[in-house]
C-alpha positions as CSV (number, residue, x, y, z in Angstrom):
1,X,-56.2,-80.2,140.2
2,X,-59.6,-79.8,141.7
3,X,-61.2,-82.5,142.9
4,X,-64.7,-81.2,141.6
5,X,-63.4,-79.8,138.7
6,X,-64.5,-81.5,135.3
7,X,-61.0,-83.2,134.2
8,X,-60.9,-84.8,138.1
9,X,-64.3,-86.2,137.8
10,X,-63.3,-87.4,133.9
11,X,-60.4,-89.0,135.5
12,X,-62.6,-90.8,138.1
13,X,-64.8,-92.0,135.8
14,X,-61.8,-93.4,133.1
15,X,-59.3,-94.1,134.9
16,X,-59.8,-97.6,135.9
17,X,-60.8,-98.6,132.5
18,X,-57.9,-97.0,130.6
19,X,-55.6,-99.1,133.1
20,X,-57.0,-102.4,132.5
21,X,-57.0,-101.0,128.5
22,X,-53.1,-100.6,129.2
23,X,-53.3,-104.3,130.6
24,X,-54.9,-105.4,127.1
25,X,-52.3,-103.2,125.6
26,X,-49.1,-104.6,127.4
27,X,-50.2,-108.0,126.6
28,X,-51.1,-107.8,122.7
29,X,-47.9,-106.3,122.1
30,X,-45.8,-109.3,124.1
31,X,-48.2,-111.4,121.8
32,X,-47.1,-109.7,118.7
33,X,-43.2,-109.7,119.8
34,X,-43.3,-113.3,120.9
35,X,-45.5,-115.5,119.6
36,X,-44.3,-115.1,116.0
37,X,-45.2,-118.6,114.8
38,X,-49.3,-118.1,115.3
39,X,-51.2,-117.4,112.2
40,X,-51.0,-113.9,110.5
41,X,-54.9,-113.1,111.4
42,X,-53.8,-113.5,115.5
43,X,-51.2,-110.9,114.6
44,X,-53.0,-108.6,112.8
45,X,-55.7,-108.8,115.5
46,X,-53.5,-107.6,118.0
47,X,-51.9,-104.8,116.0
48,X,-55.3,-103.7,115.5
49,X,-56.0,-104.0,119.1
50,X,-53.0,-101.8,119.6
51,X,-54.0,-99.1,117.3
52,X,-57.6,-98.8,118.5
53,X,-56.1,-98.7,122.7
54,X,-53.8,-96.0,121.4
55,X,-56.6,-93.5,119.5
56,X,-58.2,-94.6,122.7
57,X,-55.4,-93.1,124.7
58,X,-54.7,-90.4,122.5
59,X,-58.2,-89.5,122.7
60,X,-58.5,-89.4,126.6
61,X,-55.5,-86.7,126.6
62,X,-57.1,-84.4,124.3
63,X,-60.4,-84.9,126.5
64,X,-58.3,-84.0,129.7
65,X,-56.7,-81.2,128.1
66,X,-59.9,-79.6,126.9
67,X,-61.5,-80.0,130.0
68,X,-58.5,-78.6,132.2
69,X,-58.9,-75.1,130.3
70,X,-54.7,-74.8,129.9
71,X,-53.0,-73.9,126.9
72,X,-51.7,-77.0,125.7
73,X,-48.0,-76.6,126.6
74,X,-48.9,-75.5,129.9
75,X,-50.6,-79.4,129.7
76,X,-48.0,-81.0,128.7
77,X,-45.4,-79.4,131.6
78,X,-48.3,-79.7,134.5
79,X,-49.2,-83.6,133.3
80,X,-45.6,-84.8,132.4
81,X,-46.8,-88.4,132.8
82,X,-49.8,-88.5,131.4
83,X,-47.8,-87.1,128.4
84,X,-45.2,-89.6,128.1
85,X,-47.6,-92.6,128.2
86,X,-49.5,-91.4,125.7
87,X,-46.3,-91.4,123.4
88,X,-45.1,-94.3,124.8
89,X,-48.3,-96.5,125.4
90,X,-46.5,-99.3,127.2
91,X,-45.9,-97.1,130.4
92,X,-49.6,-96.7,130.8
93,X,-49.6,-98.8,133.5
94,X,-47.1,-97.0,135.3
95,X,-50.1,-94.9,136.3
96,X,-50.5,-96.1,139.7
97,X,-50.6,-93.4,141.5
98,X,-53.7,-91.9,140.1
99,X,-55.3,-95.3,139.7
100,X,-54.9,-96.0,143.6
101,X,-56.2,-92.6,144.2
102,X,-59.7,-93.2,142.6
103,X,-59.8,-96.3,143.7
104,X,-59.4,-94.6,147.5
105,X,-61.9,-92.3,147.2
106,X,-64.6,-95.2,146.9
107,X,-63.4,-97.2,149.8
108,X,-62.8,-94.4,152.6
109,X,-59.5,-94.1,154.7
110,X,-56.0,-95.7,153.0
111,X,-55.1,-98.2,154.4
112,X,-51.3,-98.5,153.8
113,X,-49.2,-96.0,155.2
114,X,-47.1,-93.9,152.9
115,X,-44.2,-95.5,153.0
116,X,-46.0,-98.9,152.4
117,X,-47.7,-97.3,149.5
118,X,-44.3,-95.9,147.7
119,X,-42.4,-99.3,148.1
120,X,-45.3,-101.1,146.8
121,X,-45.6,-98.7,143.5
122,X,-41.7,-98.4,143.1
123,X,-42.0,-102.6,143.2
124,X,-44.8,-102.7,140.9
125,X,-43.5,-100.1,138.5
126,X,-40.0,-102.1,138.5
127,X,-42.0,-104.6,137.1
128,X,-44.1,-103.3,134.8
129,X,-40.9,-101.5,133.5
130,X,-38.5,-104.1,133.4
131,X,-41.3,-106.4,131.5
132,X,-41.9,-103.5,128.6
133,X,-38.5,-102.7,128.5
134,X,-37.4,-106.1,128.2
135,X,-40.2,-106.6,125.1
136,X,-39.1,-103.4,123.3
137,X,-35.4,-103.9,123.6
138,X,-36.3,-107.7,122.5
139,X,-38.2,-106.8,119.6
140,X,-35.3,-104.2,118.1
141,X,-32.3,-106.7,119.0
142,X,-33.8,-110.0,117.5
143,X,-31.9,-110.9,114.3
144,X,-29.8,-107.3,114.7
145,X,-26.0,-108.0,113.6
146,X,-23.7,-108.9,116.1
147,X,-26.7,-109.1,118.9
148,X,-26.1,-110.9,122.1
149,X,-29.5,-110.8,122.9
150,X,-30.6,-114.0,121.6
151,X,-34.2,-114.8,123.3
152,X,-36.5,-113.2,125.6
153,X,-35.1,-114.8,128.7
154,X,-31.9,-112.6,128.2
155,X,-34.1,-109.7,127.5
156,X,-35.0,-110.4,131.2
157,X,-31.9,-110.9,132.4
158,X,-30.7,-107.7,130.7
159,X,-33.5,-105.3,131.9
160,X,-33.3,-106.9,135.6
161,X,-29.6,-106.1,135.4
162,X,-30.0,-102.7,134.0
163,X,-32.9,-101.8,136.1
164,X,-31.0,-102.9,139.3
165,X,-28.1,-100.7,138.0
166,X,-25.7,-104.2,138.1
167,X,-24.9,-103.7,134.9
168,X,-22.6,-107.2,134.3
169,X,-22.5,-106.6,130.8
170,X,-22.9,-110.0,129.5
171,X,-25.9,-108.9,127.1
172,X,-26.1,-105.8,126.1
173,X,-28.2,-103.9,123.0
174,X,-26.7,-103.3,119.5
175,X,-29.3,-101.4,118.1
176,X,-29.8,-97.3,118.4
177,X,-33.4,-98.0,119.6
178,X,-32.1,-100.8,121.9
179,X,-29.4,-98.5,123.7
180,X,-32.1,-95.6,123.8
181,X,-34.5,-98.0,125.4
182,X,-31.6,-98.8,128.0
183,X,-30.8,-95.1,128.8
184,X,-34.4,-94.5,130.0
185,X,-34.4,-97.8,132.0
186,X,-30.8,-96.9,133.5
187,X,-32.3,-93.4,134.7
188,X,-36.0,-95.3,135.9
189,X,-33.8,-97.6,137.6
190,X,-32.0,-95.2,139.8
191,X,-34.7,-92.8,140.6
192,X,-37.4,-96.5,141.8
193,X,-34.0,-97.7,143.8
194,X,-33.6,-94.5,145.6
195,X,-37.4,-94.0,146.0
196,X,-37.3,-97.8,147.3
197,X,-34.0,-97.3,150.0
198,X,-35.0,-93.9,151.0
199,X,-39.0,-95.1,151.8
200,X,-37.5,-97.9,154.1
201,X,-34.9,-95.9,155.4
202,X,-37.5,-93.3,156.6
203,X,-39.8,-96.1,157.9
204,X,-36.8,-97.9,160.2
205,X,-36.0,-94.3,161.5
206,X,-39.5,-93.8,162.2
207,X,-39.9,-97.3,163.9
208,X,-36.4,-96.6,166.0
209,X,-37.3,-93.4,167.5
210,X,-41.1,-94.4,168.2
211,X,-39.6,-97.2,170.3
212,X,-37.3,-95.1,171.9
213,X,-40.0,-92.5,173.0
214,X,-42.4,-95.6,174.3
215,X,-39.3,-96.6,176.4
216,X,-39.9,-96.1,179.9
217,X,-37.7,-93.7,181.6
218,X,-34.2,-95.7,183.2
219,X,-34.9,-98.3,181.4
């Protein structure tokens, strides 16, 4: 995408505001999921506070897609991301990558290195990840028949072991939703650890082989 082209300099302008939107969103919905003894009107605020961030969402895609001049399935192939958070609002803040970006451009030269950079949004993402997932899988097994996911704390304990691809198999989801949710975080899981182990891999080979070529000859 062209920097100067209208959808970058759309994304420069929204893009920090849609993420701390997605920060709103992310925390209304762990309202709605687990603070089920507050008063009907909390809850109904924060569902409406989840419809309005989603239109607001949906609305910023169709503004990106007009603005890019594609056909809209050529969209959807060439912003695969941006796609899936839009259906699935709770990723939003899985958007990192373009968030750092914009905020770079405003301060001058990065100043992590690459593989700094990719641990740090593998880590985060882990996070953010395990924390949604744990809600939506939560939310589906509560009350289900035969659940052994009895409160939120082993909703944590499930998506850290799925996410870490442990897998002990102490809790695991009863519900179609719930085992769909944990097929996506099994496959998220392996691609962040491999993105994690392969960045500090790299660096270490890096950092062996720049000491060896500041060695002094004999020595």
């Amino acid at each position: 995408m062209d920097d100067d082209s209208p959808e970058a300099r759309w994304g420069q302008r929204t893009e920090i505001p849609l993420f701390a939107a997605s920060l709103v969103f992310l925390a209304a919905y762990a309202t709605r999921v687990l603070a089920t003894s507050v008063a009907s009107f909390w809850r109904d605020l924060c569902g409406f506070v989840l419809l309005a961030l989603w239109v607001a969402f949906a609305v910023d895609y169709v503004v990106r897609w007009r603005l890019s001049g594609q056909r809209f399935l050529r969209f959807v192939t060439t912003h695969f991301l941006l796609t899936i958070v839009v259906v699935l609002p709770l990723l939003r803040p899985l958007r990192i990558v373009p968030l750092y970006d914009v905020i770079q451009r405003r301060q001058g030269e990065p100043r992590l290195s690459l593989y700094a950079r990719v641990i740090a949004y593998a880590s985060l993402s882990t996070l953010l990840l395990g924390f949604s997932g744990a809600l939506a899988t939560y939310q589906q097994e509560r009350g289900a028949p035969g659940a052994t996911m009895k409160t939120f704390g082993d909703a944590v304990w499930w998506a850290a072991s799925t996410l870490t691809t442990v897998g002990y198999g102490d809790i695991t989801p009863v519900t179609r939703l719930g085992r769909v949710i944990a097929t996506g975080m099994m496959a998220c899981g392996v691609g962040l650890l491999g993105a994690v182990t392969g960045s500090f891999s790299s660096w270490l080979m890096q950092t062996f082989y720049r000491e060896g070529d500041e060695r002094p000859p004999g020595k």
